[in-house]
N, C-alpha and C positions, 0 to 999 in steps of 0.2 A: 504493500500500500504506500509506503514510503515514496515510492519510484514517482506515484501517479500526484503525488502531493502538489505538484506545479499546476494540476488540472482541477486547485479547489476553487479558484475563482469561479472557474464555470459549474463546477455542484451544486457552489452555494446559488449564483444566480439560477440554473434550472428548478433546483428545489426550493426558492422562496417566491419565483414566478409560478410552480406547481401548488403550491399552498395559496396565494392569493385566486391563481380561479376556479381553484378547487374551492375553497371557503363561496366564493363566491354563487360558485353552482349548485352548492347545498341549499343557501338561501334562497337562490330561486327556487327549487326545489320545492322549498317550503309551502313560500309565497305562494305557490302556483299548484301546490300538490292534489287538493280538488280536481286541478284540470287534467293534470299529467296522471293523477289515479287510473283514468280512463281508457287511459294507453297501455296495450298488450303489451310485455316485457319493456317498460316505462323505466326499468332497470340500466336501461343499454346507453342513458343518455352521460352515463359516470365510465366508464368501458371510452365512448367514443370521446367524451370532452379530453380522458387522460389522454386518448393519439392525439386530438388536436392541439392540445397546448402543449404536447413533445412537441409538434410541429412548427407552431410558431416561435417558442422557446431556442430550438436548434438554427433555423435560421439563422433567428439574432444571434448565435454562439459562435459561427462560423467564422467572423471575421476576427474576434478575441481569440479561438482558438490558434486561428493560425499566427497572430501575432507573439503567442505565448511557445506554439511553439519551435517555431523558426527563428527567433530575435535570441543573439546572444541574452543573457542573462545583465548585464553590464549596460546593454542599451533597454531592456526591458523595464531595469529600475529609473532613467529616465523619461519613461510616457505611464509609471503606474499610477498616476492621476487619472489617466485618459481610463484608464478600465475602471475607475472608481464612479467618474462622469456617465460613461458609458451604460454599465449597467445599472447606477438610480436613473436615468432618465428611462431605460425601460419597462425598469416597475413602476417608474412612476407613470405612464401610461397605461400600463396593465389596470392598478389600482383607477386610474380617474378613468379609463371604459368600464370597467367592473362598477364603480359607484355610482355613473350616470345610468349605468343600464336599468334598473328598475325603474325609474322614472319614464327611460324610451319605451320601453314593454308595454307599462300602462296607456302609453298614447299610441303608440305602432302595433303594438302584441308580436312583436318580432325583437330581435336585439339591433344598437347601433347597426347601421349599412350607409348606404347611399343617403338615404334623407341627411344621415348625420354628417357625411361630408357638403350636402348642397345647404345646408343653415349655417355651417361655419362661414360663408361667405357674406353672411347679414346681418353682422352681430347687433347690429340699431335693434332689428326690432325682435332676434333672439333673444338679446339679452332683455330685454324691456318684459317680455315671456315668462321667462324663466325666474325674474324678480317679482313677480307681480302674482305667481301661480305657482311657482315651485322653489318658495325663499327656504322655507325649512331646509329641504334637500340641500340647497346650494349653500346653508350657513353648512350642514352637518359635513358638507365635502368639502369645501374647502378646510374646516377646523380638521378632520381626519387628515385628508392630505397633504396641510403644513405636518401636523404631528410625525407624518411617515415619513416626508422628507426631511425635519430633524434629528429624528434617529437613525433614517437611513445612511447622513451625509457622517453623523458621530459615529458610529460604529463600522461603515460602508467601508474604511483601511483595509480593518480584521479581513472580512469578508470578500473583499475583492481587490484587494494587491497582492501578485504575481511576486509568489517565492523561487527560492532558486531549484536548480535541478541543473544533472551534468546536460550540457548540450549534446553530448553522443547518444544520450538516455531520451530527451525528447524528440529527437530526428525519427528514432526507431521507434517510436511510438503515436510518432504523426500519421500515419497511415490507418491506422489501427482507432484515432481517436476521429478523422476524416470521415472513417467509412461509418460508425456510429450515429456521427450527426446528420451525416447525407441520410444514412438510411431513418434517421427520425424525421428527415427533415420531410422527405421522401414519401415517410412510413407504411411503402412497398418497393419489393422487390422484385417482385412478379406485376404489376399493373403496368402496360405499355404507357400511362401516363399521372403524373403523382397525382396523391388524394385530394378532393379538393371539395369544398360546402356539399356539393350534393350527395358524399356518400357519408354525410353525415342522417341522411333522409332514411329515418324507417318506419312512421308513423304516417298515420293522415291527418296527423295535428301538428301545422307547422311550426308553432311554439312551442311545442315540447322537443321537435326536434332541433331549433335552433337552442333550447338551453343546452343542448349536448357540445357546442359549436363553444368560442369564445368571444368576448365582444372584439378583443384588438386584434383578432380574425376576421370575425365577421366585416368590419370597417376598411381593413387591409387587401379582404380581396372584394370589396367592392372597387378600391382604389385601380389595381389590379386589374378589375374585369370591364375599367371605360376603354381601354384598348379594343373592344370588341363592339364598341359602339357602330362602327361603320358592317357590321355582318353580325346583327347580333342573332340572324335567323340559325346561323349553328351551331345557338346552345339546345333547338329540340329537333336537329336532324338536317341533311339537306335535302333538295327538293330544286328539278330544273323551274328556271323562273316562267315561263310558256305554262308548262302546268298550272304552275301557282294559279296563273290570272285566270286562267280557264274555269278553275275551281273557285275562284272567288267572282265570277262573274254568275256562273248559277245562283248565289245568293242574291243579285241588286234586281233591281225590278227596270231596269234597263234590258230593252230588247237588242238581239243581234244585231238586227242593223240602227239601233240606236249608237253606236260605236264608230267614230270617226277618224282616228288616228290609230295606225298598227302602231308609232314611233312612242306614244302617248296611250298606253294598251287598257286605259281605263276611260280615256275621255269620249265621254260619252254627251246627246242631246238630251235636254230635260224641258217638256213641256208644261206650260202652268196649269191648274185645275181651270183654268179659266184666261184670256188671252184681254189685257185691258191697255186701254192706252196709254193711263199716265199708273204706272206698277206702284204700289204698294211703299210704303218705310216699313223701314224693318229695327226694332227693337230688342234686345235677348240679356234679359236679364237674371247674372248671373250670381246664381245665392251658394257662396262659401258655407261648404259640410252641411246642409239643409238634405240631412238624410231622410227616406221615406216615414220610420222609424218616429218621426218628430212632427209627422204631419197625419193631423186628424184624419181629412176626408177619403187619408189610404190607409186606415189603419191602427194611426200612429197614438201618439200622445197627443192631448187637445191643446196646443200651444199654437194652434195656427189658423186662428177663428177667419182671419183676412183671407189668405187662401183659401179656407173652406167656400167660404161665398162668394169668389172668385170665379171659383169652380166650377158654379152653376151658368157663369157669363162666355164659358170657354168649352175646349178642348182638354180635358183630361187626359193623362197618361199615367195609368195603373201598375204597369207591369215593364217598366222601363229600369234599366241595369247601364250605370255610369260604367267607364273603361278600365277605370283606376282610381287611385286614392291622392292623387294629388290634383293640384287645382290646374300647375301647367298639362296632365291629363285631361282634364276636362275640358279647359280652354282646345288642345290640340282636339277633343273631337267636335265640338260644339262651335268653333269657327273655322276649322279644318275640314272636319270630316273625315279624318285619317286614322286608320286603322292602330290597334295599340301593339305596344309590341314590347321584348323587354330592353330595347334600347330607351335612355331618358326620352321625354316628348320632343318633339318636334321645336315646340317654344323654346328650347337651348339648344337645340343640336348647331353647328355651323351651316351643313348645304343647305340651310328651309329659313336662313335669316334673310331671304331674298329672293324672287321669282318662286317663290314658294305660293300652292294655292290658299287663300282664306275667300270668306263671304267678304269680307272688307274689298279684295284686290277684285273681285269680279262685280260687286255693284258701283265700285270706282269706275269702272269698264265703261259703265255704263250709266254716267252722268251722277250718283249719287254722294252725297257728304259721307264720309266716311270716320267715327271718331271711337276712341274708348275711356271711358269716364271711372274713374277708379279712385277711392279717398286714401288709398296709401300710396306708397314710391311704385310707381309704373317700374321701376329699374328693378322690381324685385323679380325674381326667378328668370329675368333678363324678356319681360315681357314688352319692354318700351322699345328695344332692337328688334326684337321678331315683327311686334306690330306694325313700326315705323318702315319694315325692308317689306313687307308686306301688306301694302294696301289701305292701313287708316291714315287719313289726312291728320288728324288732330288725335295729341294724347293730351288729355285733362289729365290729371294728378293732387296727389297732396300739396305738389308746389304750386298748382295755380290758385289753391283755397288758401295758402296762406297768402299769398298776394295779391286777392282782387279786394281787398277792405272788409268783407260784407261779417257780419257775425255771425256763426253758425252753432250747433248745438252740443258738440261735442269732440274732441278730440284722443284717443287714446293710442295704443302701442302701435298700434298697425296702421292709422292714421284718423279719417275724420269717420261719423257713425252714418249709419245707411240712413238715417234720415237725411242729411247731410249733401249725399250723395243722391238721393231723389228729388231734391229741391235743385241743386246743379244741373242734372242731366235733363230737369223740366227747362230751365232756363235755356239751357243747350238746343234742344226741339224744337221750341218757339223762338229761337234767333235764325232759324233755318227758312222764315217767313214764305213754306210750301215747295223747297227745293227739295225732293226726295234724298232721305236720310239714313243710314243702316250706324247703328249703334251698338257697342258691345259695353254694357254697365257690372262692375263686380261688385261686391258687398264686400264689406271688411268686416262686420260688428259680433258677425257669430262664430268668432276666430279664439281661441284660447289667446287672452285670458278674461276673455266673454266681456268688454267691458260696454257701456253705453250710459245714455244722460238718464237721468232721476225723471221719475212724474211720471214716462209714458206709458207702461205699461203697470197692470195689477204682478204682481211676481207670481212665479209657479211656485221657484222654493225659498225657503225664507232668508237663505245667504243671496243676497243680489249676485255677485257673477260667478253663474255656473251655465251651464251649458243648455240646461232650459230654458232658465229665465232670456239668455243670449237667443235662441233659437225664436223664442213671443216675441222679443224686440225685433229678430229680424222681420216678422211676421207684420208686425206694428207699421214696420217701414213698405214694406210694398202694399200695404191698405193705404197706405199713405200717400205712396206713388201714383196707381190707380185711383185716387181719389182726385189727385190734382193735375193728373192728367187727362180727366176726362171733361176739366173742363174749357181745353185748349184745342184749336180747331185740328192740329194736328190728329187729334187720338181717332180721330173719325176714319183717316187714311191709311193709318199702322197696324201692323200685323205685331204683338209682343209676346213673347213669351219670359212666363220665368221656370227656369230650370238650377236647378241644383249641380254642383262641379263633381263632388264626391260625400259621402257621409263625414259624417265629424272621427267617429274613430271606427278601423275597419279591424275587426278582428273576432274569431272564431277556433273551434278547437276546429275545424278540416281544413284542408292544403289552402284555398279557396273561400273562404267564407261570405258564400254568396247573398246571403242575406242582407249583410253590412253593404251591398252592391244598387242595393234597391233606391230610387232616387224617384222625386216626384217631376212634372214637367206641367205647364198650363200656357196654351197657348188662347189668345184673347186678341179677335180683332174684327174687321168686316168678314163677313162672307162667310165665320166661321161658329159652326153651330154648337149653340147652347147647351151647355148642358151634355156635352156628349162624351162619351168614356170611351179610351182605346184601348182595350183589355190581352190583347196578341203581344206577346213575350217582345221585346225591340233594346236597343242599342242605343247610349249616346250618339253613335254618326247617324243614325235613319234621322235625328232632328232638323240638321239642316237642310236635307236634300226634301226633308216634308217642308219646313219653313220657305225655301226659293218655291216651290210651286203653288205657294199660296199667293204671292208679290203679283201677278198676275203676264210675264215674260218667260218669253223660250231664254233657254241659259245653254251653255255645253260647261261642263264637270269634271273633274275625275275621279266623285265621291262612289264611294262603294254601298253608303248607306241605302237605304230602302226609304223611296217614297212613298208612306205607309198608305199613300190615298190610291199607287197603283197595285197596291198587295191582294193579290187572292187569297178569298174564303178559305181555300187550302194548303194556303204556304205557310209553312210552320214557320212558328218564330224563334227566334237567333239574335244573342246576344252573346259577348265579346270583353272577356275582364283581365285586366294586366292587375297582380298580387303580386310585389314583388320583380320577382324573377320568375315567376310562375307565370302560365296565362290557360283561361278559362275559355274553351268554346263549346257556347251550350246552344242544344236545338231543341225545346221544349222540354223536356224533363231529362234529358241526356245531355250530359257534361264533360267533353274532352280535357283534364288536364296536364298538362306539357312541362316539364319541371326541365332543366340542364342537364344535360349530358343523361336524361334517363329514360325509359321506355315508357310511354302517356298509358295516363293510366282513365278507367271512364265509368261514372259512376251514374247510377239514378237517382232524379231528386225526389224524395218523397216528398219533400218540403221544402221549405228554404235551411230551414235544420236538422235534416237527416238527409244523408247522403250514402247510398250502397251499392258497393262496388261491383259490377259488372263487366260481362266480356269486353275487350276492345273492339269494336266497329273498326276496324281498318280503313273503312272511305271516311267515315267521319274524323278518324284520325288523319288523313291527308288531309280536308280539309280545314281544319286546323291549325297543319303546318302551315300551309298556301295561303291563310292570311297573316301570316307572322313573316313569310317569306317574299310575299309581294309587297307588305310595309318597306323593310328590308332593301327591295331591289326602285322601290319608288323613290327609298331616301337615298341611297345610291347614284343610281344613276336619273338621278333629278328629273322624274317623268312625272314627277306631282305638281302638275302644274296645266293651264291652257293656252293656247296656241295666241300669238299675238300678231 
């Protein structure tokens, strides 16, 4: 043992990074063991976390090792600072992803990933979040984590400064200590390719299998896995792109020779319900995590008396399933109409910050105002570049509220309250004095840390901000909009809808949790009938391609949605959800799930909460690929777009 005594820096650091995600995995454990009870050998998630944190543990070892043991001893004692630095800065990361991660669970139901690296780039209005809704946590981690890094930095000598050893003794044992960490690093020897998040997968409760995982893993190879952004179609298979479109053209309610460019393999003609001379404004307003869940007249909780009697003025949408869980998700399909996929949306990607399609760049086309009226930073999720390279003339913002003088009624972390924001965009309508207008409005107010003005509403629960009482206010505000909209000459001409971007929190014990997917939509204008409910299973993208053929104009497209006014009594409905990494393609009660690098697996819905597992459909599973991989070759090779 003697011999090996130069290799205790790296013991200590593998066994005190083993102990912190071990401890930490228990706890979750805990926290969560109602859920994870549920799961068949629910045992394997302690089995699999020990290979993953060999894994990322050996990694980080790699480069100490071989400095430890190649470097004379003579020059090793001049950089043994550097391995003292070295490994507290990566427990000290271990520890601050282990400490934040209950907090991300609660709001994600998954560990740090991607979301966590795309919020580090906001910190305004993260941080304003996280003090305002999660001060305790934040006093108890930063108080733990000074304490860890003062003891770490006092005692961290002992622990990790590099003793002597003959340099003939560590030469000969470099190989030996090499192949150890490769193969931890690795942790096979027989896989044509290392292990990697997905075979941590052995449940159909994604949560229980990511606590097997570690968070400064999970965050690492999301970092990791943006390299794959431009092809992300080969994390569930490939597939020739000819196919793909084939297969996803069965789905749209576009005929063969509706289809007018081979070069352009989706653009397709779309005629209106009705052919008018001076077309329609177009309104879509778009209500932040306004899950179905929260709305009365689907179901939900009675916190939405204003939509409810709305509802009787409009077009209902019962049975409608957003794409994803984030809001640039929603925007991409609800001004897009593009398909989801598990690449980020479209609104950050680089090829679609320009000649990319939206509704904004095609009713430009064709003479209309063009704006998007938002009461927080337009710059957030890089939505002021996307919209700006694609077709709105005018971004309204938090920075023209605080500059035009006027008083308003509220201001919080994310920015002004949708009241706020309904009195602006009415202003905005009637300065258009009948020039046809297509507007895209966001909500800010039912955002964690749910905040809004006093007076307007009666509260659901008796703490003002929580996520109901935020959900009534936002309620509050579109009774509000439609109250003061109708009585401006515009509303007689406009086609509006409000729909929802995604639920407030998506999470469930299956891969998928399609329930959390459910979102309400109300369309409200001329021509369009009262009181009517569309109960056929549908898609965030069938919105817009249903919204252009109400305006009253032939258009061409390259949307794949379904104009639900050309759908036959027989065509099943289809919808389309990005979880994740994961993506969901369901055809009425059958559900293709597609996870990376694994064989899809398809289950039946009994319900929106039971889900059991059934044979694979193999055409359903191709077409499933085929729109994950004609996303893919649309973003690609930039064919999302129309002919100019």
């Amino acid at each position: 043992m003697k011999k090996l005594h130069f290799l205790k820096p790296l013991f200590n650091f593998i066994s005190i990074g083993l102990i912190i995600m071990t401890l930490s995995r228990i706890l979750l454990f805990f926290l969560y063991r109602d859920r994870i009870d549920e799961t068949e050998n629910y045992w394997r998630i302690f089995p699999i976390g020990l290979r993953f944190d060999l894994i990322i543990l050996c990694y980080i070892s790699f480069l100490p090792a071989i400095l430890i043991c190649l470097l004379p001893d003579s020059f090793l004692q001049k950089i043994k600072k550097f391995f003292h630095i070295y490994f507290l800065f990566f427990l000290f990361l271990f520890l601050l992803m282990e400490v934040s991660t209950p907090d991300f669970i609660a709001q994600y139901d998954t560990r740090p990933n991607r979301l966590f690296l795309d919020y580090l780039i906001y910190p305004k209005e993260v941080m304003g979040t996280l003090l305002k809704s999660y001060l305790p946590s934040m006093i108890f981690a930063v108080v733990f984590l000074s304490v860890a890094v003062y003891f770490g930095y006092k005692k961290g000598k002992k622990l990790f400064y590099p003793s002597f050893q003959n340099y003939k003794t560590k030469l000969i044992l470099f190989p030996l200590v090499a192949f150890l960490l490769f193969f931890g690093a690795r942790s096979s020897l027989t896989s044509k390719r290392p292990i990697n998040a997905s075979n941590a997968v052995f449940s159909t409760d994604q949560l229980t299998n990511c606590i097997g995982l570690n968070s400064f893993y999970t965050v690492a190879f999301a970092a990791y896995s943006l390299k794959n952004e431009g092809n992300s179609a080969k994390m569930y298979g490939k597939m020739d792109s000819k196919e793909a479109y084939d297969r996803v053209k069965k789905y749209m309610t576009a005929l063969p020779g509706d289809f007018t460019d081979p070069e352009l393999p989706l653009l397709h003609n779309q005629n209106p319900d009705s052919l008018r001379e001076k077309p329609y404004n177009l309104v879509i307003f778009l209500q932040e995590s306004l899950g179905a869940e929260y709305v009365g007249c689907l179901g939900g909780k009675p916190l939405t008396p204003n939509f409810d009697a709305l509802s009787k003025e409009g077009l209902l949408f019962t049975n409608l399933y957003c794409t994803g869980t984030r809001s640039v998700r929603g925007i991409e399909a609800v001004v897009t109409g593009f398909l989801p996929s598990p690449s980020e949306s479209v609104v950050k990607l680089s090829n679609s910050q320009s000649d990319f399609f939206t509704l904004a760049g095609l009713l430009k086309s064709k003479g209309f105002d063009t704006s998007f009226i938002y009461g927080g930073s337009a710059n957030f999720d890089n939505m002021a570049s996307f919209f700006n390279g694609n077709g709105f003339d005018n971004i309204i913002d938090e920075a023209d509220f605080d500059s035009d003088g006027k008083k308003y009624a509220f201001k919080g972390t994310w920015g002004y309250s949708d009241e706020d924001l309904v009195t602006k965009a009415n202003e905005y309508f009637k300065s258009q004095k009948g020039k046809p207008f297509f507007s895209l409005m966001f909500s800010t107010s039912n955002h964690e840390p749910f905040e809004f003005p006093d007076g307007r509403i009666q509260l659901f629960d008796k703490n003002k901000n929580t996520v109901n009482n935020a959900m009534k206010y936002a309620d509050f505000s579109i009774g509000k909009f439609f109250e003061i909209a109708k009585k401006e000459d515009y509303f007689k001409n406009t086609i509006f809808i409000v729909i929802a971007d995604h639920n407030t929190r998506t999470y469930g014990k299956h891969l998928v949790p399609i329930k959390k997917f459910r979102i309400p939509a109300l369309i409200i204008g001329p021509q369009v009938p009262k009181g009517e409910k569309f109960d056929k299973l549908s898609s965030q993208i069938d919105i817009p391609p249903t919204l252009l053929s109400m305006l009253g104009m032939k258009v061409q497209t390259p949307m794949p949605g379904r104009n639900i006014h050309d759908l036959k009594p027989e065509t099943k409905g289809r919808s389309i959800m990005q979880f994740h990494d994961i993506n969901a393609f369901r055809v009425e009660d059958q559900v293709v799930i597609m996870q990376p690098n694994k064989k899809a697996l398809q289950f039946k819905i009994e319900s929106d909460t039971i889900l059991t597992p059934v044979k694979l459909d193999e055409e359903l599973a191709k077409d499933a690929l085929a729109h994950v991989t004609a996303a893919s070759d649309l973003y690609k090779e930039k064919k999302y777009k129309i002919k100019k």
